[in-house]
C-alpha positions, -999 to +999 in steps of 0.1 A: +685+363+316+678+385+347+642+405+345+645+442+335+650+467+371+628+498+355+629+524+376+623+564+373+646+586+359+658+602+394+665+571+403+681+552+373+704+577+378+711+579+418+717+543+404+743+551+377+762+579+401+751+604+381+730+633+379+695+632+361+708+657+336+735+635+326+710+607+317+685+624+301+718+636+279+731+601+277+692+591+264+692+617+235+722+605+224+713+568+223+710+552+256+684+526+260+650+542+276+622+518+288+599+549+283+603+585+271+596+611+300+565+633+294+549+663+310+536+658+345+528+641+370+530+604+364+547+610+331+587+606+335+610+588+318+617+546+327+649+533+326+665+502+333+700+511+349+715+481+337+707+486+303+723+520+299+754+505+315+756+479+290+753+510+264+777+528+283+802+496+285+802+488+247+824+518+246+842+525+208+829+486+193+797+497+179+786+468+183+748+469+189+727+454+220+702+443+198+708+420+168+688+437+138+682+422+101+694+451+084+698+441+053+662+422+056+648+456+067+667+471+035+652+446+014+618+452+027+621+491+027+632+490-007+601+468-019+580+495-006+594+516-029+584+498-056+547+495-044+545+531-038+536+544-073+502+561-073+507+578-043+509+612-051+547+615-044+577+617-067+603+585-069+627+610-050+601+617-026+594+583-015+633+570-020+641+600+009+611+588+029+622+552+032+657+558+035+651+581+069+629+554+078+656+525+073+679+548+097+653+554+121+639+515+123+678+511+131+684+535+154+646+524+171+660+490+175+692+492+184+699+522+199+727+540+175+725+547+137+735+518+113+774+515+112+770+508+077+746+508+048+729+480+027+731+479-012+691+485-011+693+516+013+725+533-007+700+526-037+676+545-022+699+572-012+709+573-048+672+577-064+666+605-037+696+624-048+690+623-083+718+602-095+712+594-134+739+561-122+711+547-108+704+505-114+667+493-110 
């Protein structure tokens, strides 16, 4: 596998034909970023061009650039539940908490939101929500 070409925003995207604006669009929306851009000097965004044309290439398949355990992480979130009693928070409270943080860990890792959910995360949706159809 080819090394990563990181380069600075400007130029990622003099790269991609496109203007920086574009990118930095294309980035909120998903596109893979070496490193978020900051204020000042010293401070912008990395991106590896070829990366984002990957993104860009998978089109409509969803398919995601990284492979992710997502049921694993499910699992995982929803044992964290369980230990989470004493805490100070309501079930609901820490059910909503972990679910966001099972979309985010996806989202993190591959770039998009998770094209489905897990029995464990819908779970967790359902204790956040209040359903009384909820199974332990």
């Amino acid at each position: 596998m080819p090394s990563p070409r990181i380069l600075p925003l400007p130029a990622a995207a003099a790269e991609l034909e496109v203007r920086p604006d574009t990118l930095r669009f294309w980035i909120r929306r998903g596109a893979p970023c070496v490193r978020q851009g900051g204020r000042g000097p010293g401070k912008g965004a990395l991106v590896d061009p070829d990366r984002v044309r990957a993104w860009r290439d998978r089109g409509a398949d969803n398919a995601p650039l990284v492979r992710l355990d997502e049921v694993g992480v499910a699992r995982g979130l929803a044992a964290t539940y369980r230990a989470c009693s004493g805490l100070g928070i309501t079930q609901r409270q820490a059910a909503m908490v972990l679910a966001l943080a099972f979309e985010e860990i996806v989202r993190g890792v591959t770039g998009h939101p998770p094209a489905e959910l897990p029995e464990e995360t819908r779970w967790l949706i359902a204790i956040a929500l209040g359903s009384r159809d909820v199974k332990p």
